[in-house]
N, C-alpha and C positions, 0 to 999 in steps of 0.2 A: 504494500500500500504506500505509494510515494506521498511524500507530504511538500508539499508546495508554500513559498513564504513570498505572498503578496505586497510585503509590509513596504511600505518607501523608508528610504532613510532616517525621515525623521519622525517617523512612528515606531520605529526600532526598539524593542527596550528589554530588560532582562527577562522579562516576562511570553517575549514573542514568541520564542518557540515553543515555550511549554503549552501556551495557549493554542499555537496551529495544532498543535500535537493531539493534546486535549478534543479540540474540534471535529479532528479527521477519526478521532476514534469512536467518537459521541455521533458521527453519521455514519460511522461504518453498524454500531451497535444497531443503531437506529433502522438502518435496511437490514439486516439480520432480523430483527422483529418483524417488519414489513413483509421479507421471502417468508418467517414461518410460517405465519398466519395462512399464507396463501401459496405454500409451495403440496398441499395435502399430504404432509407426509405423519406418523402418529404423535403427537401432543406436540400439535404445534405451536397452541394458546400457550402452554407451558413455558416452551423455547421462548415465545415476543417476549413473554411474561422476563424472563432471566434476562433476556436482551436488553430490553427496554429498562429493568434494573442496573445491569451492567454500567448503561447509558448515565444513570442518576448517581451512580456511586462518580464514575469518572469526570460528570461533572463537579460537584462536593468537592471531591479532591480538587480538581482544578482551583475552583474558587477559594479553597481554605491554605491553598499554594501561594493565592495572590496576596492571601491579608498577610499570612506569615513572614512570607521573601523579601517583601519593602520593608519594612523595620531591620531584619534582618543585615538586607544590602549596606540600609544606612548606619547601622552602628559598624560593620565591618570596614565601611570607608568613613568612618572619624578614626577609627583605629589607625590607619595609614599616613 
């Protein structure tokens, strides 16, 4: 699954990759629940069900990445 970084330079920031990352994973989960549902193969409600879960955890993390990393950055760079 290649991952693609649209970002221009000055929207660049520590956070960009984890976020594209994040994203491409969170639509890959996303169509994995979409194919269950509708590929008829047995419990496939089950599969969207986990998928679509999957989806909600990698987002959380994502988001709980962002609050933590910026304090983080910025005490690491008063250190220096």
């Amino acid at each position: 699954m290649p991952i693609t970084d649209s970002a221009g330079p000055r929207q660049r920031g520590p956070n960009t990759r984890h976020r594209t990352v994040a994203i491409a994973n969170i639509r890959w989960f996303r169509t994995m629940a979409w194919r269950a549902l509708r590929d008829g193969s047995p419990q496939g409600v089950l599969r969207a069900a986990n998928a679509r879960a999957a989806a909600r955890i990698i987002l959380h993390q994502a988001k709980r990445h962002a609050l933590v990393n910026r304090p983080v950055t910025d005490a690491l760079a008063v250190g220096r």
